[in-house]
C-alpha positions as CSV (number, residue, x, y, z in Angstrom):
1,X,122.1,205.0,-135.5
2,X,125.6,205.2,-137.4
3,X,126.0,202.4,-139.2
4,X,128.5,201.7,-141.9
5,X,127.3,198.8,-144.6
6,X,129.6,197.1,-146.9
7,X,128.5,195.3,-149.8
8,X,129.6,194.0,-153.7
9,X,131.4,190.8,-152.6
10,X,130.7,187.7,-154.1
11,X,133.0,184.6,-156.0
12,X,135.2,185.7,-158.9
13,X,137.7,183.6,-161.0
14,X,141.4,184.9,-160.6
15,X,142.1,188.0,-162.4
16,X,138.5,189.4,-162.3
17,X,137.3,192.5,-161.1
18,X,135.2,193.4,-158.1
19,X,133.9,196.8,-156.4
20,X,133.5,196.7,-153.0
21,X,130.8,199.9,-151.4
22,X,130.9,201.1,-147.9
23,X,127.8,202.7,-147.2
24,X,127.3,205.4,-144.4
25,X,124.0,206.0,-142.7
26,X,123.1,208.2,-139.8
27,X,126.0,210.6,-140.6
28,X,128.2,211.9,-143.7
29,X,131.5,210.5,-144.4
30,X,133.0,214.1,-145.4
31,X,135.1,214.7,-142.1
32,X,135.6,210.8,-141.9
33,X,138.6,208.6,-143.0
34,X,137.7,205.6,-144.3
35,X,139.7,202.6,-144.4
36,X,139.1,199.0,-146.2
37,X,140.9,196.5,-144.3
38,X,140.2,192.1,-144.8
39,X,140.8,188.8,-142.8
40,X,141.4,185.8,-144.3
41,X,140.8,182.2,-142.8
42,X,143.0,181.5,-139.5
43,X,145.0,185.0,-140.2
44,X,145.1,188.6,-138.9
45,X,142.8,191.2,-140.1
46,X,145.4,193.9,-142.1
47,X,144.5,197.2,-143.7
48,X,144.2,196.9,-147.4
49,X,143.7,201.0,-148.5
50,X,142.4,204.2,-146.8
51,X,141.1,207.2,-147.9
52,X,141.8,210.8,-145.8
53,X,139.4,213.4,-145.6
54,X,141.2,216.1,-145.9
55,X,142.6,215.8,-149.3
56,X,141.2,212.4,-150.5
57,X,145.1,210.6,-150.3
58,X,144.6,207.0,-150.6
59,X,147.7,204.7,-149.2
60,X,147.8,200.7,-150.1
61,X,149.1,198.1,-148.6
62,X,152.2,196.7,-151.0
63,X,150.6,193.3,-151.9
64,X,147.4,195.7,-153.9
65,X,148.8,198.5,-155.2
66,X,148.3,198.6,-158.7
67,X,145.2,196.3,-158.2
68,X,143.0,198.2,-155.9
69,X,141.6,201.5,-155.7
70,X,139.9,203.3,-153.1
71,X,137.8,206.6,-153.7
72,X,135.2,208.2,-151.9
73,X,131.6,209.8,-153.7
74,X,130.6,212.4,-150.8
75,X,127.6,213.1,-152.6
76,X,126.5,209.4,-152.0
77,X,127.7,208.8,-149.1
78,X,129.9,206.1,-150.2
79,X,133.3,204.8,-150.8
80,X,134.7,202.0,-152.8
81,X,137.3,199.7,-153.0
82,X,138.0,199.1,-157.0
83,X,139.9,195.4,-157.1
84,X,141.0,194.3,-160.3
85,X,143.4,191.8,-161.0
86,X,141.9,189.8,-158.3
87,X,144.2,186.7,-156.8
88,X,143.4,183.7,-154.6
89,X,145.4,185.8,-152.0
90,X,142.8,188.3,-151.8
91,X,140.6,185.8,-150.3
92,X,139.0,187.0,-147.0
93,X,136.6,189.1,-145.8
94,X,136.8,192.8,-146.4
95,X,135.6,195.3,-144.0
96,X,135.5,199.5,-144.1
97,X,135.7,201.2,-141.1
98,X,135.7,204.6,-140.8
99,X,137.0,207.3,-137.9
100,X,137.6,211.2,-137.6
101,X,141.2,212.1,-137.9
102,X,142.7,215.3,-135.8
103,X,144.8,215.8,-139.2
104,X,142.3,214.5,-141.8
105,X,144.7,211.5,-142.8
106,X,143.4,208.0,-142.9
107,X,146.0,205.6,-141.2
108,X,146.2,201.6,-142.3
109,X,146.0,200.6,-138.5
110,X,142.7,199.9,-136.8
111,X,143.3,201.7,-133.9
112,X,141.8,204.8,-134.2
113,X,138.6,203.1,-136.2
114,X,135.8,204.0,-134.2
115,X,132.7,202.5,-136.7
116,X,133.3,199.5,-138.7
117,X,130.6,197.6,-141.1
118,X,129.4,193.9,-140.8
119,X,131.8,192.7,-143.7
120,X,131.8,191.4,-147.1
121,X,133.0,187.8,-148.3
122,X,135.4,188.0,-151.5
123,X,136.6,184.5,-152.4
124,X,138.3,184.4,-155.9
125,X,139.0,180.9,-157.3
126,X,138.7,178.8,-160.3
């Protein structure tokens, strides 16, 4: 069964640091993009990073990028979503999803996303 299983999410006070994992069982996540992507309370779910797999680039949505970073750890099976810097704003719940790409470039739309995990809950507040 190909499952994808995110996990490190929890409550943080503004300006902390969390790392988010997106597990892969059942298959390896070399040929596969992997993008994070999060829905807040009463809004859309929007792509937050992705990671290709053919050269690793990593794209971020404007409200993260200096925050966040994605990377992927083949060897585990694994990507993560560094956050530092974290903001109310980045409330939500994150979710990876992950998809082969004809190019090997991730995109930040869900379209093509054929496998997606069960979600994590990040709520930073004071």
């Amino acid at each position: 069964q190909l499952q994808l299983v995110e996990s490190g999410g929890g409550l943080v006070q503004p300006g902390g640091s969390l790392r988010l994992s997106c597990a892969a069982s059942g298959f390896t996540l070399d040929y596969y993009a992997i993008g994070w992507f999060r829905q807040a309370p009463g809004k859309e779910r929007e792509g937050v990073s992705c990671i290709s797999s053919s050269d690793d680039s990593t794209y971020y949505t404007d409200s993260v990028k200096g925050r966040f970073t994605i990377s992927r750890d083949n060897a585990k099976n694994t990507v993560y979503l560094q956050m530092n810097g974290l903001k109310p704003e980045d409330t939500a719940v994150y979710y990876c999803a992950g998809f082969v790409p004809v190019q090997g470039l991730c995109v930040m739309s869900e379209a093509p996303y054929d496998y997606w995990g069960q979600g994590t809950q990040v709520t930073v507040s004071s």
